[in-house]
C-alpha positions as CSV (number, residue, x, y, z in Angstrom):
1,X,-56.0,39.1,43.9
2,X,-58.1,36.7,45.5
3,X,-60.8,34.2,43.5
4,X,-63.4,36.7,45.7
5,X,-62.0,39.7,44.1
6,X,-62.0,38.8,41.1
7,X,-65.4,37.4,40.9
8,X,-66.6,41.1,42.0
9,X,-64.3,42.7,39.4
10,X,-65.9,40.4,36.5
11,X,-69.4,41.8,37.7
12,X,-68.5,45.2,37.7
13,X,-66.1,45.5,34.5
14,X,-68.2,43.0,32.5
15,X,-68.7,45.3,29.9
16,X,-64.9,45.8,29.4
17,X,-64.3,41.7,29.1
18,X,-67.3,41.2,26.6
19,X,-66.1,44.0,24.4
20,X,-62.4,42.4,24.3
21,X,-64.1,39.2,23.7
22,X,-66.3,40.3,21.0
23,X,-63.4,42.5,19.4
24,X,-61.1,39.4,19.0
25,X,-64.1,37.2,17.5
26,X,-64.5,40.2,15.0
27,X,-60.8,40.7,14.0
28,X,-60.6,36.5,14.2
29,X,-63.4,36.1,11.6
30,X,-62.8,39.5,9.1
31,X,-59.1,37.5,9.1
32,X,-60.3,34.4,8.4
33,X,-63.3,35.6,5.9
34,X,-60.1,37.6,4.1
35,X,-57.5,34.7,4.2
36,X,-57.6,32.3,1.1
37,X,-58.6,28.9,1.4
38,X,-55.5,26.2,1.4
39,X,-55.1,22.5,1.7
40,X,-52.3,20.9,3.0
41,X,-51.7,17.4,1.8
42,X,-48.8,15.6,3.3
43,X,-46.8,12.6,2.4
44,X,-44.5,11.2,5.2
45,X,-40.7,9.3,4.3
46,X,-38.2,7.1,6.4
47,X,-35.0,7.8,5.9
48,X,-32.8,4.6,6.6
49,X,-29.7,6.3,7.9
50,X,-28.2,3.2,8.9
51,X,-27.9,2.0,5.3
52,X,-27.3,5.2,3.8
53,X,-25.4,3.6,1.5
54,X,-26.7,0.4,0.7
55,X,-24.0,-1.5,-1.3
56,X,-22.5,-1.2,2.1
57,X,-19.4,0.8,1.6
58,X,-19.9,3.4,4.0
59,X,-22.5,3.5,6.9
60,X,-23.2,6.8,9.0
61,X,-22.3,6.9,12.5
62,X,-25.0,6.7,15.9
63,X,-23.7,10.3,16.8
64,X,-23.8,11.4,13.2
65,X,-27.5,10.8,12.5
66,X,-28.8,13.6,13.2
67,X,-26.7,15.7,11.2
68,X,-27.4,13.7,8.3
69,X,-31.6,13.8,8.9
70,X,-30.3,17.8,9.0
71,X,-28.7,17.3,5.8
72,X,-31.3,15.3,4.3
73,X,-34.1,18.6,5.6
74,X,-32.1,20.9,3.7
75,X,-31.8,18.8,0.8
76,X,-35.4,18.6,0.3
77,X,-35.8,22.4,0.6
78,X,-32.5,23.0,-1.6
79,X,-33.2,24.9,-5.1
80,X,-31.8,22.1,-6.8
81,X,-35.0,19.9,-5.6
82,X,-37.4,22.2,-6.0
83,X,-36.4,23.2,-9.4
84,X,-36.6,19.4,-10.3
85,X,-40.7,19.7,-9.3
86,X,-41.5,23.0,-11.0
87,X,-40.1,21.4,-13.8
88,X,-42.1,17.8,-13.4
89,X,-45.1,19.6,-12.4
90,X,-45.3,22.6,-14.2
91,X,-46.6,24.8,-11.7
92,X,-44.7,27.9,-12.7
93,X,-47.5,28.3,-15.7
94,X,-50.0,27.5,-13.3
95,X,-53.0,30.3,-14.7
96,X,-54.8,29.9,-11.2
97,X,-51.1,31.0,-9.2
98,X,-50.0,33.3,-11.7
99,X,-46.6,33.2,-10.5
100,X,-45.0,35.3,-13.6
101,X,-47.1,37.8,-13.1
102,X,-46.5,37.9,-9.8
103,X,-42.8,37.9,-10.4
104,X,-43.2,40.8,-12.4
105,X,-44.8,42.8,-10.2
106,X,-42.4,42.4,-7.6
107,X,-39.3,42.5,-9.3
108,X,-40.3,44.5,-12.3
109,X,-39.1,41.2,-14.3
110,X,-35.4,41.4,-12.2
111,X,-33.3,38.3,-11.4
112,X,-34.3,35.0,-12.1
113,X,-37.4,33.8,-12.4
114,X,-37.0,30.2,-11.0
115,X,-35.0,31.3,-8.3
116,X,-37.6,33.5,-7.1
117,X,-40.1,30.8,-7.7
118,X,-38.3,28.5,-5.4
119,X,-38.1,30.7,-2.4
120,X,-41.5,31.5,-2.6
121,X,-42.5,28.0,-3.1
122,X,-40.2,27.0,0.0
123,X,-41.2,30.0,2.5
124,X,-44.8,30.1,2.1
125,X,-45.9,26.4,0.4
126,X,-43.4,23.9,1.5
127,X,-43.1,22.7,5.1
128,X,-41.0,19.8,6.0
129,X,-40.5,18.7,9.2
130,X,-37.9,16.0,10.8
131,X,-39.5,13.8,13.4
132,X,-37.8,13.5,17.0
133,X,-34.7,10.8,17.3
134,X,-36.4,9.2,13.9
135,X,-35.9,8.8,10.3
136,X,-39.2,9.8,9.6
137,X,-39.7,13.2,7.7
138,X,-43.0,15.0,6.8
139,X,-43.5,17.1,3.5
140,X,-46.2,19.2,3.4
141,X,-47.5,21.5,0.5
142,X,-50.3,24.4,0.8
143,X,-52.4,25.3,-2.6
144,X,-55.6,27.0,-3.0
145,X,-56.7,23.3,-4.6
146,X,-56.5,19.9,-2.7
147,X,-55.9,18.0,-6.1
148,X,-52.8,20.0,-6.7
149,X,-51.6,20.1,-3.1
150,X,-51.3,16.5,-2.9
151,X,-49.6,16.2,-6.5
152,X,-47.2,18.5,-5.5
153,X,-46.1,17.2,-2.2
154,X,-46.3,13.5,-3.8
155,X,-43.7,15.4,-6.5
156,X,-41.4,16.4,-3.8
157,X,-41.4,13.4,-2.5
158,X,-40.2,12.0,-6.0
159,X,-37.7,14.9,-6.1
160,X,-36.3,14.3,-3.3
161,X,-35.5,9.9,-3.7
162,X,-34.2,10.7,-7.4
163,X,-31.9,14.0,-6.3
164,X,-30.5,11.7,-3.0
165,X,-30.0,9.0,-5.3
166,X,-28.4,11.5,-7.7
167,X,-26.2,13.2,-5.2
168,X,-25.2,10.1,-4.2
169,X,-24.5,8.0,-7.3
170,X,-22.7,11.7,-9.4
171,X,-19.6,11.4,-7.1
172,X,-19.6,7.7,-7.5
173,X,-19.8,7.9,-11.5
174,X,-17.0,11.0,-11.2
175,X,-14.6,8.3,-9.4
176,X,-15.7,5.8,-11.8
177,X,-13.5,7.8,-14.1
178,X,-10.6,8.6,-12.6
179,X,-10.3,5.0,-11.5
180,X,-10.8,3.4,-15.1
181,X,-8.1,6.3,-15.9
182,X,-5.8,5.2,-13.1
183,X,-6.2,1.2,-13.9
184,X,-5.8,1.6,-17.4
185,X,-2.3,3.8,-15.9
186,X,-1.3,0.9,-13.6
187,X,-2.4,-2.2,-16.3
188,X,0.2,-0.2,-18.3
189,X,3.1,-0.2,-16.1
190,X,2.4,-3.7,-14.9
191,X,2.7,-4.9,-18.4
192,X,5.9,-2.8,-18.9
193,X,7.3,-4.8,-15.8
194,X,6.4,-8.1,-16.7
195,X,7.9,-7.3,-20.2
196,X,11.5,-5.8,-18.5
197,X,11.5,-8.8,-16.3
198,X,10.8,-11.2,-19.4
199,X,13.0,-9.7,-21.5
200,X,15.8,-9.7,-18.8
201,X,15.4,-13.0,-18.1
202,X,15.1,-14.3,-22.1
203,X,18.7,-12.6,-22.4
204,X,20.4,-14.2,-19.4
205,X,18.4,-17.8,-19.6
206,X,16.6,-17.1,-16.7
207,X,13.5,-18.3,-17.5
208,X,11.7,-19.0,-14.4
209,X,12.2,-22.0,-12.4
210,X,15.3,-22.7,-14.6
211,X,17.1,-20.5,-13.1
212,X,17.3,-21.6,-9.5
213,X,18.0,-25.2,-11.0
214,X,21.0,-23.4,-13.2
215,X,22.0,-21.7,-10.1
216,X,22.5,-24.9,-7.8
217,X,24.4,-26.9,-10.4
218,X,26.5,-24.1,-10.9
219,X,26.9,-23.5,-7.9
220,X,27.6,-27.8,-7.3
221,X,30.1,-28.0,-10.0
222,X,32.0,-24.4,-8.3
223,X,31.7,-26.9,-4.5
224,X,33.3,-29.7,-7.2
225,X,36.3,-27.8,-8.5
226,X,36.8,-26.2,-4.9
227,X,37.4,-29.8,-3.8
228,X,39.4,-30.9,-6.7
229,X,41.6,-28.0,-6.2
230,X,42.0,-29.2,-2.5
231,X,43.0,-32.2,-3.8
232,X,45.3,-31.7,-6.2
233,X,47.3,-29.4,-4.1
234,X,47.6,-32.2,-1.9
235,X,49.0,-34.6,-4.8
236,X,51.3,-31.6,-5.5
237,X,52.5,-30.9,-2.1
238,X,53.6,-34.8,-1.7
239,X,55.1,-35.3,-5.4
240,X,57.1,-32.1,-5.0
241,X,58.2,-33.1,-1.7
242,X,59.7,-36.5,-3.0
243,X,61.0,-34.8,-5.7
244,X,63.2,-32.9,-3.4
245,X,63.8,-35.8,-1.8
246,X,64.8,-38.1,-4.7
247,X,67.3,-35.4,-5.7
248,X,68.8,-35.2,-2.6
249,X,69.2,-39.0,-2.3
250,X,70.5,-39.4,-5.6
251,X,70.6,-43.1,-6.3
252,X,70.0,-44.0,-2.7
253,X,65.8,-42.5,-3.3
254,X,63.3,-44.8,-2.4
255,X,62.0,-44.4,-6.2
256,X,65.2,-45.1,-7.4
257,X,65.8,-48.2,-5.2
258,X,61.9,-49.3,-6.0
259,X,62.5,-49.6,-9.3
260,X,63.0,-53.4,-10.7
261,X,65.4,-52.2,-14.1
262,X,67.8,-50.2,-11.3
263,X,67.2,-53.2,-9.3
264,X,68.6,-55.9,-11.7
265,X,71.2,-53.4,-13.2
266,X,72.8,-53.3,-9.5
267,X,72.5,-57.1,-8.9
268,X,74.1,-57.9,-12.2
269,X,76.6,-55.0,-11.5
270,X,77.9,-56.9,-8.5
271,X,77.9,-60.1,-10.3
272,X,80.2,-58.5,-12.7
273,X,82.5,-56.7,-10.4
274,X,82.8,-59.6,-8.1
275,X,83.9,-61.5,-11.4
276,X,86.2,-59.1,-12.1
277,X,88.1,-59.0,-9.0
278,X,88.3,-62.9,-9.1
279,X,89.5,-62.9,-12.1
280,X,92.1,-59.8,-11.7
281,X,94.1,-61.9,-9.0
282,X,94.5,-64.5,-12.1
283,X,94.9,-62.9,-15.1
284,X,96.7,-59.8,-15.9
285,X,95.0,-56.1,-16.5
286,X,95.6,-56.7,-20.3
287,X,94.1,-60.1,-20.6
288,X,91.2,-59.7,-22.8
289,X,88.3,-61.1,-20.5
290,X,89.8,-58.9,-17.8
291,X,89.1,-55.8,-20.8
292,X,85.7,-57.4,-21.3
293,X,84.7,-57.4,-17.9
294,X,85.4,-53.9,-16.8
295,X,83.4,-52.5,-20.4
296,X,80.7,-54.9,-19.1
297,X,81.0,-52.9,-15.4
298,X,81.0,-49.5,-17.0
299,X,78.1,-50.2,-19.4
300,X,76.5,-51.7,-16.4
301,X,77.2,-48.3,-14.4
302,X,76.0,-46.4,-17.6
303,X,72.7,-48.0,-17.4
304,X,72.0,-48.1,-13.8
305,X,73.1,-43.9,-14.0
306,X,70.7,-43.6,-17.3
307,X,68.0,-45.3,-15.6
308,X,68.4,-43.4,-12.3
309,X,68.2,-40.2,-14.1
310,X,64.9,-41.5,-15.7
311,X,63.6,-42.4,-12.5
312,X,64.3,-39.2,-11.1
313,X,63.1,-37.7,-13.9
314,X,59.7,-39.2,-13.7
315,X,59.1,-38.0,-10.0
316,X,60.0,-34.1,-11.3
317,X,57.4,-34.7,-14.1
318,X,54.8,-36.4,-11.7
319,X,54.8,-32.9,-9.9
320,X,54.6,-30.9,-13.0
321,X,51.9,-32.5,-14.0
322,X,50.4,-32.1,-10.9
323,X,51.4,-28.1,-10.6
324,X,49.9,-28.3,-14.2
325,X,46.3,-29.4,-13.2
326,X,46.4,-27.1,-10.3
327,X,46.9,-24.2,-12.8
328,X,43.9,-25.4,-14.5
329,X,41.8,-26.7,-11.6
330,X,42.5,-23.2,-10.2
331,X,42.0,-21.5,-13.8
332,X,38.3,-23.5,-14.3
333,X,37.5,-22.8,-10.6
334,X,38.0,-19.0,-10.9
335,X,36.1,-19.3,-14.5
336,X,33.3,-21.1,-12.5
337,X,33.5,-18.5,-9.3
338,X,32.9,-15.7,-11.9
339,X,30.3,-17.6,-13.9
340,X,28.3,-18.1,-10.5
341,X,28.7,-14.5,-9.7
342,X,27.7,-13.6,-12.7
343,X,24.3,-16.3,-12.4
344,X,23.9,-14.4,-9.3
345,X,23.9,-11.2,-10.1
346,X,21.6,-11.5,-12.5
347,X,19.0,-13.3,-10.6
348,X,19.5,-10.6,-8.2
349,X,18.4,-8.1,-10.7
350,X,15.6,-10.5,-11.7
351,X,14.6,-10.6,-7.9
352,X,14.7,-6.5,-8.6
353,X,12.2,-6.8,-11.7
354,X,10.2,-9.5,-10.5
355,X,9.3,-7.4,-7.5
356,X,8.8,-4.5,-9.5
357,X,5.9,-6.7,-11.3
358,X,4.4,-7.9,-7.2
359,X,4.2,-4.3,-6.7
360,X,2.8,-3.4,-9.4
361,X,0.2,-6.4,-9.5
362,X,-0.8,-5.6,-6.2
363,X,-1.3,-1.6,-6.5
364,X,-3.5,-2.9,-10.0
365,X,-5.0,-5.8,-8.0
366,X,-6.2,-3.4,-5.2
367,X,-7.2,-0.8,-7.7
368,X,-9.2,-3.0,-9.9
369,X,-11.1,-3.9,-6.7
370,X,-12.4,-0.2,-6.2
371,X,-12.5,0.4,-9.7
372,X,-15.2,-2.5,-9.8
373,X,-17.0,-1.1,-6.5
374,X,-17.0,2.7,-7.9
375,X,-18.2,1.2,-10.9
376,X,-20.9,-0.4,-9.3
377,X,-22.0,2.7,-7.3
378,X,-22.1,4.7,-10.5
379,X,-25.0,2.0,-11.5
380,X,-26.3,1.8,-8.9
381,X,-30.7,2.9,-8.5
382,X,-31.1,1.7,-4.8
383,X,-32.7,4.0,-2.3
384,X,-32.0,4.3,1.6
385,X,-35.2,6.5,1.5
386,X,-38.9,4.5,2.2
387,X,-42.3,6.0,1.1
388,X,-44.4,5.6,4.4
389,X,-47.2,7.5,3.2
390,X,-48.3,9.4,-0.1
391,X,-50.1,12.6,0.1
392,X,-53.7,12.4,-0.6
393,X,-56.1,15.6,-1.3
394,X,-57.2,16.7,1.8
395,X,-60.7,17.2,3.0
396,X,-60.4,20.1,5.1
397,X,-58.7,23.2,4.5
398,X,-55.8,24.4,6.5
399,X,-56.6,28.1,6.7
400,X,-60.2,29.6,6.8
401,X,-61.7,27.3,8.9
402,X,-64.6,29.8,10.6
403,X,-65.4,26.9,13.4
404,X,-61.9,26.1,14.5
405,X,-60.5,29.8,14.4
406,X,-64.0,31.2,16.3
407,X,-63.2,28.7,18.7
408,X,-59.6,29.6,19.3
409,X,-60.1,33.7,19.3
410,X,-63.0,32.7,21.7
411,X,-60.7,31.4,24.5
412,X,-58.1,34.0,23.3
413,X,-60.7,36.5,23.9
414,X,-62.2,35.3,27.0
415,X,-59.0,35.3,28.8
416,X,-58.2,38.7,27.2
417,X,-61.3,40.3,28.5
418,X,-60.5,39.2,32.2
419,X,-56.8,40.3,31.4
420,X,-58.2,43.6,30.4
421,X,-60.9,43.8,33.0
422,X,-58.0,43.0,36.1
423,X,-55.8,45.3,34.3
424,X,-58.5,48.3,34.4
425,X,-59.2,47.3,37.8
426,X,-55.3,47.7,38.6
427,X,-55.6,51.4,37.4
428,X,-58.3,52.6,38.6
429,X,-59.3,50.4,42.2
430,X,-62.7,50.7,44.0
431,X,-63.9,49.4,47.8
432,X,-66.2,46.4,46.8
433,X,-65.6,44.8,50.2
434,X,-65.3,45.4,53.8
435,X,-62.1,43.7,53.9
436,X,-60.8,46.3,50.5
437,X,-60.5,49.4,53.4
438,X,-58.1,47.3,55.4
439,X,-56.1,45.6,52.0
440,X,-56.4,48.8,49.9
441,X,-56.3,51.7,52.0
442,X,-54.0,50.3,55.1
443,X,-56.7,51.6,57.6
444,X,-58.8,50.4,60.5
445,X,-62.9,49.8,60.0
446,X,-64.7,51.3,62.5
């Protein structure tokens, strides 16, 4: 339809279009004159999700803001919050609301009252609304008075910092416990340790740095015998081997032969024997110096047998002597082999025990750390959420407004009227123009 047209179907159908008009104008102001009268204060919060947490243990992720601003909506329009305000403000014995006997007459005195006051005070009073890619939340109330109105929305606003805080430090507290349950646990078997490892340690006379001092003399003095033992079987190896020597050599031994009494015996048993063959050519085997002599010679070979034996003698105890300290070289070194075993088996099970108390120190240590942290969160009364503005009464009202709602229905109406003039038009055509015979009727004008 051209502008043309419908410039011609205005003039015609004007009556339908003013009629439409004036019926929405008269529907717009019996509604209004009907509607009650509310004001709608608003206050307006920031909600910091960056420091959602502000002793800093836990900060809420870019892409998770706007699930927590979601969170924080539904928080503020949660029974829990609103019960908190009913029972601050106490609007549910408001005498101008009457909400009990309201309640009553809808539910014939059913179910719960609060809960009933809630949704109502949610679906048709609250109004809270999240801003776009912001912190920044607005909470509106509606009541017949603007006083009230902006008392109430201030109270949700106070609802809503003291239940986040709440929901927020409740957990905390409940972790408070079971960590001061789980210390007290941990301080207990820490102490157990360090008593086991004491007590271990009193008993064997391991007592700290003590013990690795014990452990290297003993283990010194085990190095010491080891190298004795070496020793001595040295000394024993050689004296046994010139005992088998000296009693192979007999008097010929290098011991024997060494030896200054063996010496002189075998000088002065020449002497004698050479005497007593000089003196055999002379004299006669009976003479008496001739029986002298030869007593003298066999005393002399007596001696120098006696002494030999001695000698040889001496060597065979040289090497038991020697065997002798071997056995208890080798008897102390064995003693001291086992006693460094023993040393080290027990610092060993120290080592065992003394871990035992790391481990347990460090699972307390760590803890104690978020013992002290859960323990602050528990105490904690710091907010993430800012007050950016505090509802004051309002000076209009939100519904009833004759000038604002005449105004709408008037542009409502206007462009109904046309929409019902075109429409009427549509139905029922007419020729208003030469050029209608061609457009409407599909034939030639003659």
């Amino acid at each position: 339809m051209t502008p043309a047209r419908l410039l011609l179907v205005l003039k015609t159908r004007w009556v339908t279009a003013v009629a439409v008009l004036a019926a929405v104008l008269a529907l717009t102001a019996g509604v209004t004159a009907l509607q009650p009268r509310l004001y709608t204060a608003t206050a307006v919060v920031m909600v910091d999700y960056q420091s959602a947490d502000p002793l800093g243990s836990a900060q809420v992720q870019p892409q998770l803001a706007t699930g927590y601003l979601a969170a924080q909506v539904d928080i503020l329009q949660s029974e829990r919050l609103i019960r908190r305000v009913i029972e601050a403000t106490g609007v549910a014995d408001d005498p101008a609301e009457r909400f009990r006997e309201r309640w009553q007459a809808e539910t014939r005195g059913e179910g719960d009252f609060l809960t009933w006051l809630s949704d109502r005070l949610r679906k048709q009073h609250l109004d809270v609304r999240p801003g776009k890619e912001s912190g920044v939340i607005s909470i509106s109330y509606s009541a017949s008075d603007r006083e009230k109105a902006a008392t109430l929305a201030n109270a949700f606003v106070k609802a809503y910092i003291d239940t986040a805080l709440q929901l927020r430090v409740e957990p905390a507290r409940r972790n408070s416990s079971f960590f001061d349950e789980r210390t007290r646990q941990l301080r207990d078997k820490l102490e157990a340790a360090q008593a086991r490892l004491s007590e271990y340690q009193r008993a064997n006379g391991l007592l700290a740095v003590a013990s690795d001092e014990r452990m290297d003399i003993e283990s010194a003095r085990l190095n010491e015998l080891s190298t004795q033992l070496v020793q001595m079987q040295a000394l024993a190896g050689e004296s046994g081997s010139r005992q088998t020597q000296v009693r192979a050599a007999g008097d010929r031994a290098p011991e024997v032969l060494a030896s200054p009494i063996v010496a002189g015996l075998t000088a002065e048993l020449s002497r004698q024997e050479a005497r007593l063959s000089e003196m055999a050519t002379r004299l006669g085997d009976q003479h008496p110096s001739i029986v002298e002599l030869r007593a003298n010679v066999s005393q002399l070979r007596s001696q120098i047998a006696s002494e030999t034996r001695r000698v040889t003698a001496s060597v065979g105890v040289n090497d038991a002597v020697n065997q002798s300290r071997i056995a208890q070289t080798r008897a102390a070194l064995e003693a001291q082999r086992a006693k460094v075993l023993q040393i080290r088996s027990q610092r060993d099970e120290a080592l065992v025990l003394q871990r035992e108390v790391q481990h347990a120190q460090a699972a307390y240590d760590a803890l104690s750390t978020r013992t002290a942290q859960a323990s602050l969160e528990s105490q904690s009364n710091l907010s993430n959420i800012n007050l950016l503005k505090s509802a004051t009464p309002p000076a209009l009202a939100s519904t009833g407004r004759f000038g604002a709602n005449l105004t709408i229905a008037a542009v409502l109406g206007l462009l109904l009227g046309i929409a019902a003039a075109v429409f009427q038009e549509l139905r029922n055509p007419r020729l208003r123009h030469a050029d209608d015979v061609g457009d409407l009727l599909a034939l030639p004008l003659l």
